[in-house]
VOPAGU-2260 file (C-alpha; in pm, 1 decimal, decimal comma):
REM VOPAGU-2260
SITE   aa  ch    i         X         Y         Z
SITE  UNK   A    0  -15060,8   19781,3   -9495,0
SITE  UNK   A    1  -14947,2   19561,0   -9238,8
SITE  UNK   A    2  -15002,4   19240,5   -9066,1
SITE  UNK   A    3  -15372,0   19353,2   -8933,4
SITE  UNK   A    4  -15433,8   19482,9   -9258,1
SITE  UNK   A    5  -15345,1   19119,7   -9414,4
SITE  UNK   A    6  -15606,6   18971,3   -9145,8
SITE  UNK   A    7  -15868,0   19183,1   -9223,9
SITE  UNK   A    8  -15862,9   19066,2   -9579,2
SITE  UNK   A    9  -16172,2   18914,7   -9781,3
SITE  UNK   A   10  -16242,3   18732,5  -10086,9
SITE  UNK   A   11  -16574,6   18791,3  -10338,6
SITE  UNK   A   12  -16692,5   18491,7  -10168,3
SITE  UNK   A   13  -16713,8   18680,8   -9828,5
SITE  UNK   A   14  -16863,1   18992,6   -9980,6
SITE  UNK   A   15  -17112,2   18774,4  -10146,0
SITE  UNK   A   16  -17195,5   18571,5   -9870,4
SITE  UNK   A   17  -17239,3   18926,7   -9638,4
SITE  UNK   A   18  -17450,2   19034,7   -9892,8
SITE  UNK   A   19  -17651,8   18741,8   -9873,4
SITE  UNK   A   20  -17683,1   18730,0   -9500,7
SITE  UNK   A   21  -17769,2   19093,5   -9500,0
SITE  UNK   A   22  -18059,4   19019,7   -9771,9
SITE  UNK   A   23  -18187,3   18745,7   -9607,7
SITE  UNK   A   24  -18169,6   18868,3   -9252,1
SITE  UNK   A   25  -18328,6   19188,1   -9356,1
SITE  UNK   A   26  -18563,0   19036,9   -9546,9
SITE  UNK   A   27  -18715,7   18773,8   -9249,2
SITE  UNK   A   28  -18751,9   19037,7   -8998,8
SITE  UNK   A   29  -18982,2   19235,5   -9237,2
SITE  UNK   A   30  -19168,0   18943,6   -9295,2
SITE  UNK   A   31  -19175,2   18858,7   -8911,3
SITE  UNK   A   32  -19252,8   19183,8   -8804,0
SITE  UNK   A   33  -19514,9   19313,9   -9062,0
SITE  UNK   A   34  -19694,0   18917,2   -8946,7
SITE  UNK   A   35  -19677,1   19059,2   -8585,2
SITE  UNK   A   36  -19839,3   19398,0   -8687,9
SITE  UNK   A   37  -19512,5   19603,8   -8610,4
SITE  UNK   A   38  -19262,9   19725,6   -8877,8
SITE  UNK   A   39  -18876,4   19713,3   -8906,8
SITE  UNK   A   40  -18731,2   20021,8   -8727,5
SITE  UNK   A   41  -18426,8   20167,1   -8876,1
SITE  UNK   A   42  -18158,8   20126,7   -8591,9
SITE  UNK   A   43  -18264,8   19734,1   -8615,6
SITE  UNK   A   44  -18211,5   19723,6   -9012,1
SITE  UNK   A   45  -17853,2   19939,1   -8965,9
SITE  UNK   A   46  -17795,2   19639,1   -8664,4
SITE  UNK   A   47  -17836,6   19314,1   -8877,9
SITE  UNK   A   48  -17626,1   19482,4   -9201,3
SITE  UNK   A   49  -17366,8   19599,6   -8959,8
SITE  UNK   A   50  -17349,7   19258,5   -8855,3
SITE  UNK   A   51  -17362,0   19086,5   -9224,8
SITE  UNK   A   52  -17121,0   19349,7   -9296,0
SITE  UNK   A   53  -16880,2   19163,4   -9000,0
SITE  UNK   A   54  -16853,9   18847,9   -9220,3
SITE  UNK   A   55  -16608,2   18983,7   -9455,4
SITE  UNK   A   56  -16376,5   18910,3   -9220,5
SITE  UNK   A   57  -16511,4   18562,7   -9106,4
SITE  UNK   A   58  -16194,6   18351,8   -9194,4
SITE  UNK   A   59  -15928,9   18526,3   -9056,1
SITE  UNK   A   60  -16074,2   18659,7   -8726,5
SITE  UNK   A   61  -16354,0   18418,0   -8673,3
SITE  UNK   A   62  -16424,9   18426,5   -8309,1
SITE  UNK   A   63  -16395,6   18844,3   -8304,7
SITE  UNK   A   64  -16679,3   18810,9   -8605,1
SITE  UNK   A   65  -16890,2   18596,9   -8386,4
SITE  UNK   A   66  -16883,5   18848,7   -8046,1
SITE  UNK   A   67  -16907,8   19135,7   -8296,5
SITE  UNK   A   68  -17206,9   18942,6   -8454,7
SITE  UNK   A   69  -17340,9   18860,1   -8083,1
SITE  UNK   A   70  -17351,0   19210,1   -7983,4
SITE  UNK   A   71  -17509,9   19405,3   -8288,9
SITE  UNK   A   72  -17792,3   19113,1   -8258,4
SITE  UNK   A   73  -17924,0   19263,9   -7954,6
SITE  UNK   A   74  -18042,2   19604,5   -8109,5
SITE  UNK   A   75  -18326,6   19444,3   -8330,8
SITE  UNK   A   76  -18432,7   19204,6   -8012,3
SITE  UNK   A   77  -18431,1   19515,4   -7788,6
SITE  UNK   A   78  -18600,6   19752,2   -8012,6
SITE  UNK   A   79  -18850,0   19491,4   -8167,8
SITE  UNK   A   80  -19074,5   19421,8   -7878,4
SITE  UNK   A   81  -19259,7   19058,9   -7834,2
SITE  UNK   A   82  -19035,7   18912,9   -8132,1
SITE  UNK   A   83  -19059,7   18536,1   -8178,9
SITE  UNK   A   84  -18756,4   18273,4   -8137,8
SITE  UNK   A   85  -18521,1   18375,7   -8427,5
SITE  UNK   A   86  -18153,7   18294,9   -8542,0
SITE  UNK   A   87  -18049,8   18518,3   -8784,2
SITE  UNK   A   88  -17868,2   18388,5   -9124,9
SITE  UNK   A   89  -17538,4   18636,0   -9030,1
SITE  UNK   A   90  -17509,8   18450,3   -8649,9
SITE  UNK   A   91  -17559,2   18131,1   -8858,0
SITE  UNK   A   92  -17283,9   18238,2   -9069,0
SITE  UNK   A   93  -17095,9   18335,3   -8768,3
SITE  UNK   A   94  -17125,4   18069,0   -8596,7
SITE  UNK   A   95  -17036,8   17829,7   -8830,3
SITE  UNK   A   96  -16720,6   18001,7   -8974,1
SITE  UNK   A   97  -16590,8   17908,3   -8583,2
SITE  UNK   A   98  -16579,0   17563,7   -8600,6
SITE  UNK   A   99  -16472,6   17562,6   -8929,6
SITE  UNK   A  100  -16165,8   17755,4   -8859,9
SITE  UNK   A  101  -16112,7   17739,1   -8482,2
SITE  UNK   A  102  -15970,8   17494,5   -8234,5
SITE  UNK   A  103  -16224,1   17230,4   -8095,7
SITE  UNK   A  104  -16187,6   17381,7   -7782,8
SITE  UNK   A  105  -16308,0   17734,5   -7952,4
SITE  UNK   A  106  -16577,4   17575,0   -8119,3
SITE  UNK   A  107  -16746,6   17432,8   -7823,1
SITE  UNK   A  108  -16736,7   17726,5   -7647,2
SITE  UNK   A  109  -16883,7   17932,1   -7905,2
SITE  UNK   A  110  -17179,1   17703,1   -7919,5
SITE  UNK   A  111  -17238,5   17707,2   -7570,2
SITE  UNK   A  112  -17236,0   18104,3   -7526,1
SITE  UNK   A  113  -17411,5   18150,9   -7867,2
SITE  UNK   A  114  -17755,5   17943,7   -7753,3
SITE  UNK   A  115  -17856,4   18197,2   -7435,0
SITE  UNK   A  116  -17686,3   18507,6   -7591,8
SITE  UNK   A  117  -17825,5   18503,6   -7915,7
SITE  UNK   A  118  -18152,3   18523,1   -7733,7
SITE  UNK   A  119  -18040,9   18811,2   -7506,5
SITE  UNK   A  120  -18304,9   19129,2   -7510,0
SITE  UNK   A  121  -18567,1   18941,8   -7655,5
SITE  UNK   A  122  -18958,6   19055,9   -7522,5
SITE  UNK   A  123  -18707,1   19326,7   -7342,1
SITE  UNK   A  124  -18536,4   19102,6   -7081,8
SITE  UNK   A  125  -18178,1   19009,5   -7058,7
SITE  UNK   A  126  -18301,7   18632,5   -6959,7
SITE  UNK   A  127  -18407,8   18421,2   -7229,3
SITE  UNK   A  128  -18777,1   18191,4   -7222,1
SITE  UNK   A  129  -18721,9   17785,1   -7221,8
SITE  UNK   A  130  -18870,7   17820,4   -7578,1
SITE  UNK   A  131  -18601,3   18049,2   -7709,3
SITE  UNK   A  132  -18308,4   17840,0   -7563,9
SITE  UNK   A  133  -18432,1   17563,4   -7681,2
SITE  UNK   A  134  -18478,1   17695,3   -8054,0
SITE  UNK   A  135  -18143,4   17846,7   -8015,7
SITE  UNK   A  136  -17981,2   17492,4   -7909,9
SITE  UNK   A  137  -18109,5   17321,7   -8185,2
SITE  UNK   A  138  -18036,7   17601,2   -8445,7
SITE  UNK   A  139  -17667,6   17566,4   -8352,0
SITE  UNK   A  140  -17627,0   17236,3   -8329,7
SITE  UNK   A  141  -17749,0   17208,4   -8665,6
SITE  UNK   A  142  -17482,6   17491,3   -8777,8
SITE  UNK   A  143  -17246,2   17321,4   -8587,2
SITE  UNK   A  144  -17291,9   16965,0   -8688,6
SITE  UNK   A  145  -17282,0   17105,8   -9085,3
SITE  UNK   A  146  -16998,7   17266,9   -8977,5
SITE  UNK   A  147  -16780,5   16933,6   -8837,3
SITE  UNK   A  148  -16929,9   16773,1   -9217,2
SITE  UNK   A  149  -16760,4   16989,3   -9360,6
SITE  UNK   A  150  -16421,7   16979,1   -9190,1
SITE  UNK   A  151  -16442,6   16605,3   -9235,0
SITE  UNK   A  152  -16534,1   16603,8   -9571,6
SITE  UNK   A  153  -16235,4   16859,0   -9676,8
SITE  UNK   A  154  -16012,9   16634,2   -9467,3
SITE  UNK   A  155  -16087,7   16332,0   -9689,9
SITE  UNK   A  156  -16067,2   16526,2   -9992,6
SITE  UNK   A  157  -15663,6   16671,5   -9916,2
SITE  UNK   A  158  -15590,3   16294,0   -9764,2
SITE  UNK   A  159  -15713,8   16154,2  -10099,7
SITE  UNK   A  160  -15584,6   16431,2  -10293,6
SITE  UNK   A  161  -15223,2   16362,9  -10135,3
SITE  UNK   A  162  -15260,5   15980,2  -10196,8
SITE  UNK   A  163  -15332,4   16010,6  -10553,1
SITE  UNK   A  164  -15014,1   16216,2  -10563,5
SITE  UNK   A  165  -14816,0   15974,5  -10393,8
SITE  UNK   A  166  -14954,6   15754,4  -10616,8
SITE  UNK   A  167  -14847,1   15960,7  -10941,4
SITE  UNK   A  168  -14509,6   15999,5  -10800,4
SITE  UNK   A  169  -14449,1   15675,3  -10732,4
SITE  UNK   A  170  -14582,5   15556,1  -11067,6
SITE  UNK   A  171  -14373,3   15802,4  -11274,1
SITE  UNK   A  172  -14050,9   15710,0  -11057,7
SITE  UNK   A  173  -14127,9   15322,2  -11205,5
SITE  UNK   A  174  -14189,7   15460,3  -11559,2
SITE  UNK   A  175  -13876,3   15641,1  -11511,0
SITE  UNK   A  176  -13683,2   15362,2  -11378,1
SITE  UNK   A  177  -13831,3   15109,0  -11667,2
SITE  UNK   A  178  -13673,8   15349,6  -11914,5
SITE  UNK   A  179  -13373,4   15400,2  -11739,8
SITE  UNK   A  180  -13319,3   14998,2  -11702,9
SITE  UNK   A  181  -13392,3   14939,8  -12096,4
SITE  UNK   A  182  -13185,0   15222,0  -12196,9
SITE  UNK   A  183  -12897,2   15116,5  -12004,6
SITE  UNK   A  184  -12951,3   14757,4  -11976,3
SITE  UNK   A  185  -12985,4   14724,3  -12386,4
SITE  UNK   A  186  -12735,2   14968,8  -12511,5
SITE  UNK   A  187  -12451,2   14930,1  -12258,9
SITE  UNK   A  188  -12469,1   14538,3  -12329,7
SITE  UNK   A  189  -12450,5   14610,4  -12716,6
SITE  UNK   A  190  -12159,3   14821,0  -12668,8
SITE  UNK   A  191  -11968,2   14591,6  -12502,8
SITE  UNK   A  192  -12021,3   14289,5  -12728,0
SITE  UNK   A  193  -11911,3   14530,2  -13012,7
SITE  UNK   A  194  -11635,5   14671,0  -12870,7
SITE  UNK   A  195  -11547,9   14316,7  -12797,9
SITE  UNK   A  196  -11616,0   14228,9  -13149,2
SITE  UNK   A  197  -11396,1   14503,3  -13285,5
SITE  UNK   A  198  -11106,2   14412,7  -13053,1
SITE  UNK   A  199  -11101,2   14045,9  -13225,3
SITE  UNK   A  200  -11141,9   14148,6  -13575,0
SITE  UNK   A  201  -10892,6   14463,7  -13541,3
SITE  UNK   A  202  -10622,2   14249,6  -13650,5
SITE  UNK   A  203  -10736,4   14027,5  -13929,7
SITE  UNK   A  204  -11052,0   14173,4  -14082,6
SITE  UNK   A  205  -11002,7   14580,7  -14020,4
SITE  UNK   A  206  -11341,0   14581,5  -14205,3
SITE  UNK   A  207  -11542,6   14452,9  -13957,9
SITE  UNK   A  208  -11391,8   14585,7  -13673,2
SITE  UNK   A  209  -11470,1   14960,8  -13884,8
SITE  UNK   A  210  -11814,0   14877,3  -13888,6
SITE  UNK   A  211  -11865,7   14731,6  -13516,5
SITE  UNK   A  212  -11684,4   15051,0  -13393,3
SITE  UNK   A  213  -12005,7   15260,0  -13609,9
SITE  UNK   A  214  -12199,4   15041,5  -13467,8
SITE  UNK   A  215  -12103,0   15117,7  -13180,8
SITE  UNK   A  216  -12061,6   15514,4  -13216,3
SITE  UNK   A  217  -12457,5   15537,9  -13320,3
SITE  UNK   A  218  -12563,0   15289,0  -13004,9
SITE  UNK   A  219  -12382,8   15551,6  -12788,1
SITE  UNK   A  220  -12548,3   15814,8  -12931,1
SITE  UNK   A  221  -12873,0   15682,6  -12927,3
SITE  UNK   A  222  -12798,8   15588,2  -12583,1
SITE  UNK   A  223  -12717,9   15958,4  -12475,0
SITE  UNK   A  224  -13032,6   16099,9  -12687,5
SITE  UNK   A  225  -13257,0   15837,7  -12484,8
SITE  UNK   A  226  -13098,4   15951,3  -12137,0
SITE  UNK   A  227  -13147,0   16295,6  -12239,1
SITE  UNK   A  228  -13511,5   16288,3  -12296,4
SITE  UNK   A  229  -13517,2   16105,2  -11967,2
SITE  UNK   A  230  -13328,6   16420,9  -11791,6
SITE  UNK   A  231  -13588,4   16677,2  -12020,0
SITE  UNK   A  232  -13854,0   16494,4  -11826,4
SITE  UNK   A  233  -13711,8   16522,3  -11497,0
SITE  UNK   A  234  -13614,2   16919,6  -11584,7
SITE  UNK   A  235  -13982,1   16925,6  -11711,9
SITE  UNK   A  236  -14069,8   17318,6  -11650,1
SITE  UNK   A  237  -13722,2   17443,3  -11451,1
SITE  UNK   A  238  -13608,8   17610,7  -11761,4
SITE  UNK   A  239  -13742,3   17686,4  -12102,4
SITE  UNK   A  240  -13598,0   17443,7  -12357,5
SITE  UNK   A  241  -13640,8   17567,8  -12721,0
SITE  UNK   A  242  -13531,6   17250,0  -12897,8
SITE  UNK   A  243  -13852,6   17008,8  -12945,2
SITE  UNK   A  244  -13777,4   16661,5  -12803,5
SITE  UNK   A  245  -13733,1   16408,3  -13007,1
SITE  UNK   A  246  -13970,2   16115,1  -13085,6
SITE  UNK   A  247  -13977,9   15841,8  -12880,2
SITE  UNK   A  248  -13850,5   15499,3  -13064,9
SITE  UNK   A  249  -14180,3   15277,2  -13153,0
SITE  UNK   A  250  -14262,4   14996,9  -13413,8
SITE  UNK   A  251  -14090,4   15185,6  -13706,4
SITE  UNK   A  252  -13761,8   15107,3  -13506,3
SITE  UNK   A  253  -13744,9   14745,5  -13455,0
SITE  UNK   A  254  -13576,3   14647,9  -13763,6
SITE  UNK   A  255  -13299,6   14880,4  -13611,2
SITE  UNK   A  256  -13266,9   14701,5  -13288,9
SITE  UNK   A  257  -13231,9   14414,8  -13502,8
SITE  UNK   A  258  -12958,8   14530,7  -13679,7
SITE  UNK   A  259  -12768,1   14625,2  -13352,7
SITE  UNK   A  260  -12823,2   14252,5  -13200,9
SITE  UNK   A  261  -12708,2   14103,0  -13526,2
SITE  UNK   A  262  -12411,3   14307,1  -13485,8
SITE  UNK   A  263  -12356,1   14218,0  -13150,0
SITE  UNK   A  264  -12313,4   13879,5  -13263,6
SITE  UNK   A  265  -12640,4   13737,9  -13227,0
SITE  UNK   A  266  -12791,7   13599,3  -13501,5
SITE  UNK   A  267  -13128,3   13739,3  -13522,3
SITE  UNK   A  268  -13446,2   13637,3  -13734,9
SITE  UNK   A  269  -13730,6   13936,4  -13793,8
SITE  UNK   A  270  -14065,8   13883,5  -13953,9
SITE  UNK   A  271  -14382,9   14089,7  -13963,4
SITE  UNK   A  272  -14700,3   13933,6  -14040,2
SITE  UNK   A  273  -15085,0   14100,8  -14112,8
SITE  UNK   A  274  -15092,4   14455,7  -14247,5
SITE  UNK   A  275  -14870,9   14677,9  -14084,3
SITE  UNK   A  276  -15109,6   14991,5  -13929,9
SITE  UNK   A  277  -14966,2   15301,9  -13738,9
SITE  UNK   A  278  -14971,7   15230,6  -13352,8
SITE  UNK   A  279  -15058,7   15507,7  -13065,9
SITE  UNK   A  280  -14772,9   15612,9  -12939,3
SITE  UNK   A  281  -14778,8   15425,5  -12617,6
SITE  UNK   A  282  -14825,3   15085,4  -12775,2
SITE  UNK   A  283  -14495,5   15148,1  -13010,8
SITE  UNK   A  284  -14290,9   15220,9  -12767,2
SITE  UNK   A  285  -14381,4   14910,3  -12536,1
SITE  UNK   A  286  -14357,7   14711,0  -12835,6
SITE  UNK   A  287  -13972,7   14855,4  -12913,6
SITE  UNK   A  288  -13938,8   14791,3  -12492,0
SITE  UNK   A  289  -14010,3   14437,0  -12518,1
SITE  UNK   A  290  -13826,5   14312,2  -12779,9
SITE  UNK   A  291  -13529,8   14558,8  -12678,6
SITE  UNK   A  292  -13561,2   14380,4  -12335,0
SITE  UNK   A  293  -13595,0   14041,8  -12461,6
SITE  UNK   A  294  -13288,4   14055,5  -12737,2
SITE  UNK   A  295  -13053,2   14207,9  -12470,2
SITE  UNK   A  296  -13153,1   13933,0  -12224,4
SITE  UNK   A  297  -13096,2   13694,2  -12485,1
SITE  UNK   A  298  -12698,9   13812,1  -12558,5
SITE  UNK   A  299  -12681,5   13800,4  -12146,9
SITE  UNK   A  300  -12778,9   13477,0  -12095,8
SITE  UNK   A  301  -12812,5   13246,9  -12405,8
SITE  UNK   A  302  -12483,8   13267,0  -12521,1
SITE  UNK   A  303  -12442,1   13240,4  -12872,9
SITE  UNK   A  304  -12801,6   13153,6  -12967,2
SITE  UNK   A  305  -12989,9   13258,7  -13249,4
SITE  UNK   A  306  -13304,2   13465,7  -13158,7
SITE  UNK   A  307  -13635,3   13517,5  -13388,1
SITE  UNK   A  308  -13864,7   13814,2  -13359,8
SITE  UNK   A  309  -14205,7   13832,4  -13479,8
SITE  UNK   A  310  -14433,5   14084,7  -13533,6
SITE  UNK   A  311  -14802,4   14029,7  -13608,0
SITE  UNK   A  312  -15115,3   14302,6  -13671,3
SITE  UNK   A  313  -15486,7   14142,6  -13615,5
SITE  UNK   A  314  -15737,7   14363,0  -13637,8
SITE  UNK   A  315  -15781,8   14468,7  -13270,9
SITE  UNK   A  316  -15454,5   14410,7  -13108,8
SITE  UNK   A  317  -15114,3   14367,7  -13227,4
SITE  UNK   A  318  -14871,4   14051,9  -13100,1
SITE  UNK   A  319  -14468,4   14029,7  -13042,2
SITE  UNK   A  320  -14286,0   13726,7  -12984,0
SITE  UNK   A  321  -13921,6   13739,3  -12914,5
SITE  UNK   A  322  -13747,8   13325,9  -12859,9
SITE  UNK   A  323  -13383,3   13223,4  -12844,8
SITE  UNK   A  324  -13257,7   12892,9  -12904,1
SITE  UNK   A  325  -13045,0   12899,2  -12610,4
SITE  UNK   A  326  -12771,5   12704,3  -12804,4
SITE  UNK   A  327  -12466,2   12762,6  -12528,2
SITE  UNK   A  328  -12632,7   12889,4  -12313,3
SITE  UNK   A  329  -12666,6   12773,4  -11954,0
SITE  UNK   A  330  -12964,0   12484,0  -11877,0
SITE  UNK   A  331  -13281,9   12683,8  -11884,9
SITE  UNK   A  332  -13339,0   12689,5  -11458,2
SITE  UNK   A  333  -13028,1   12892,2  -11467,7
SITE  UNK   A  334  -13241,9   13147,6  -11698,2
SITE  UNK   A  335  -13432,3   13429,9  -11519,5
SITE  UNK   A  336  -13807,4   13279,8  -11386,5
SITE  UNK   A  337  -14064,8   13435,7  -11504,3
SITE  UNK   A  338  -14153,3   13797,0  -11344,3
SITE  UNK   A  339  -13809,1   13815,3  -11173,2
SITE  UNK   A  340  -13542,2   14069,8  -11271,1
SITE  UNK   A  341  -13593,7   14505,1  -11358,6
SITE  UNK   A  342  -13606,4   14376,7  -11679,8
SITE  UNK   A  343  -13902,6   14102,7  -11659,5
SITE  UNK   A  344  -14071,7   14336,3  -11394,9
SITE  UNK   A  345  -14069,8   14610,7  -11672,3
SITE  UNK   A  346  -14234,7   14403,4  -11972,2
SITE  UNK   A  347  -14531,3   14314,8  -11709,8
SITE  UNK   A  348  -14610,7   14644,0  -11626,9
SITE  UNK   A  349  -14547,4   14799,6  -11957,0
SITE  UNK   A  350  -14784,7   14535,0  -12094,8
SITE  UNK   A  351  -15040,5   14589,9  -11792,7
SITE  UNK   A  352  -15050,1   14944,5  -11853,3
SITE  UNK   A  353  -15146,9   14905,7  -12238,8
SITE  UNK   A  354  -15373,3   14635,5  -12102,2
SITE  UNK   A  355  -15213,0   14335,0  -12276,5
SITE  UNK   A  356  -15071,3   14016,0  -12148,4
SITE  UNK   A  357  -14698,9   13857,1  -12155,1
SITE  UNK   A  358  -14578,9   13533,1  -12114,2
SITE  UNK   A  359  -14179,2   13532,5  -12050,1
SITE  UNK   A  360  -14055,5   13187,8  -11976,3
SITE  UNK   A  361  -13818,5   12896,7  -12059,2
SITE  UNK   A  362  -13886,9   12659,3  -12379,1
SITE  UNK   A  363  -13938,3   12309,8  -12301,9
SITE  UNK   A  364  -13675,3   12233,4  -12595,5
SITE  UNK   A  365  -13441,5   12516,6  -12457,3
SITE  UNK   A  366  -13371,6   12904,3  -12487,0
SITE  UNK   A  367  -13640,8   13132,7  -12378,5
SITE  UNK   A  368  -13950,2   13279,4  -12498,6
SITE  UNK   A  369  -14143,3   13662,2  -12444,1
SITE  UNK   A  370  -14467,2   13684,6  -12629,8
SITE  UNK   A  371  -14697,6   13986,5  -12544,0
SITE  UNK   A  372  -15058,1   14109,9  -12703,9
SITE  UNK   A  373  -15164,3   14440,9  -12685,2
SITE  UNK   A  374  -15498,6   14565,0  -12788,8
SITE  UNK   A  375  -15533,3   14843,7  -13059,0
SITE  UNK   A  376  -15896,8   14942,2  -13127,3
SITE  UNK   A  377  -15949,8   14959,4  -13465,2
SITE  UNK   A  378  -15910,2   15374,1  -13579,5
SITE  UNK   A  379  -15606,9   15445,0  -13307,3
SITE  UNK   A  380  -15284,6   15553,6  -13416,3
SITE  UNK   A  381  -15001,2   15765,3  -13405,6
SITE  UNK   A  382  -14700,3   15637,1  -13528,8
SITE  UNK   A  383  -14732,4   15788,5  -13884,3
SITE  UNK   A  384  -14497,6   15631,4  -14161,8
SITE  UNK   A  385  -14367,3   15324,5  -13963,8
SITE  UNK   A  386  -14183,3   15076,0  -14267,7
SITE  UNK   A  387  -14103,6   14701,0  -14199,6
SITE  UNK   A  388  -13872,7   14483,0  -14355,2
């Protein structure tokens, strides 16, 4: 089983399609001939499945089929005398596999030598009648021209097919690089306002200090656990990993984040208003991005300000705000516009992806505000047993 034995193989498709040809070629020249008051001899019947038989190995030698085709198909026009204009369903078949699979080049050629020599024998002369050529152009132009569809048609399909994946690829490198941003962005600047924190309390109030250096232990890990499900996503199907992942952080985790900026030294306000409702997945987790985002660009840029989060369920969407007083922080044009910044750029496409709206910008009165809505048809959820302070 060599190379030639790999070129000579078929698919069901091909055997079906022989089949086919061989039915439907046998088929008209009964019909054709018992019309003309002569009957199908048996060397032309063995001829035209011979030749169906040929198309099993259409696709890899394409141009062999078609001479092989060619040449049986002038045993029914020799032995079937005063036959009409015909083109039978296997040279059809034959024909068209060419273009499909051959250079243009190929293709033309075969077109042009298939119109006079599909006709050859015919009335039992090797010179085909103006009537059969012309049937014979037309027949193969039409194969042909289905023929060049096709390729163009498949070519759009694998362009469009490769542009959606571009498109996929490029879209999960931004999810991955939102996540990556608000992972680092939020827990590496709590870390270092606690560590700070613990350095000036480590000599006059050991207590805090203790409990900024938990603090800061548990932002770590959750820090690591967070780049690690990153990573499992990345690794997705290289190896078999038997631990399940863990949830990703959603509504039931604000109060946390909270905690961590209150610990960090800003003083932070949280209130949830409406009934609280479980949230699809997706929505709780841009809702934990946002005011993750917005808290950690508050301790960046507000100085010591005081921040206020607020939470509120109506009945088909739910709403976050996240403002900062600014107090010592720099004037509010020193504050990041609107839409500028990983972090900004994040919230507006985490938001357009739920298919919400934000509003991030300076307070007239000082400090900054972030205020997103996301829709949440009534009956969705997913984050089961979320609690709120």
């Amino acid at each position: 089983m060599g190379k030639g034995a790999d070129m000579l193989r078929w698919t069901r498709n091909d055997a079906l399609v022989a089949i086919g040809a061989a039915a439907a070629d046998l088929l008209g020249f009964s019909v054709g001939t018992q019309t003309e008051g002569m009957s199908l001899t048996l060397s032309a019947a063995g001829a035209l499945v011979a030749a169906a038989m040929c198309l099993l190995a259409r696709r890899s030698r394409p141009v062999a089929v078609l001479a092989a085709v060619l040449a049986l198909g002038v045993v029914p026009n020799v032995v079937i005398a005063d036959t009409s204009p015909h083109f039978p369903l296997g040279l059809a078949v034959a024909l068209y596999s060419v273009v499909r699979f051959s250079r243009p080049a190929v293709a033309a050629a075969a077109v042009a030598l298939t119109v006079p020599l599909a006709s050859a024998g015919q009335g039992g002369t090797l010179v085909p009648s103006g009537l059969s050529l012309a049937a014979n152009a037309a027949a193969a132009a039409l194969v042909a021209g289905t023929a060049l569809v096709i390729n163009r048609w498949q070519r759009d399909v694998a362009a469009n097919q490769a542009r959606q994946a571009e498109r996929a690829v490029a879209e999960e490198r931004r999810r991955i690089a939102r996540e990556l941003h608000d992972i680092v962005a939020h827990h590496i600047t709590a870390m270092q306002l606690m560590a700070g924190g613990a350095r000036a309390n480590l000599a006059h109030d050991t207590e805090a200090a203790r409990e900024a250096l938990v603090t800061l232990e548990d932002s770590g890990r959750i820090a690591l656990r967070e780049m690690r499900q990153l990573l499992d996503v990345l690794r997705a199907g290289e190896e078999p990993d038997e631990t399940p992942p863990a949830p990703q952080p959603g509504a039931a985790d604000l109060e946390r984040i909270v905690t961590e900026s209150r610990l960090a030294g800003t003083e932070t306000e949280f209130t949830v208003d409406g009934p609280v409702r479980p949230l699809p997945p997706s929505v709780g987790l841009t809702l934990f991005r946002i005011v993750q985002e917005a808290l950690t660009n508050t301790r960046k840029h507000a100085g010591q300000a005081r921040a206020r989060v607020r939470v509120t369920y109506h009945p088909d969407e739910v709403a976050v705000e996240v403002c900062d007083d600014g107090a010592g922080a720099p004037p509010p044009t020193a504050r990041p516009a609107a839409g500028t910044g990983y972090g900004l750029i994040g919230m507006h496409e985490r938001v357009a992806l739920q298919g919400g709206t934000l509003e991030a910008a300076a307070r007239d009165g000082g400090g900054f505000r972030v205020a997103a809505r996301l829709p949440v048809p009534a009956g969705r959820g997913g984050e089961g047993g979320e609690r709120h302070r």
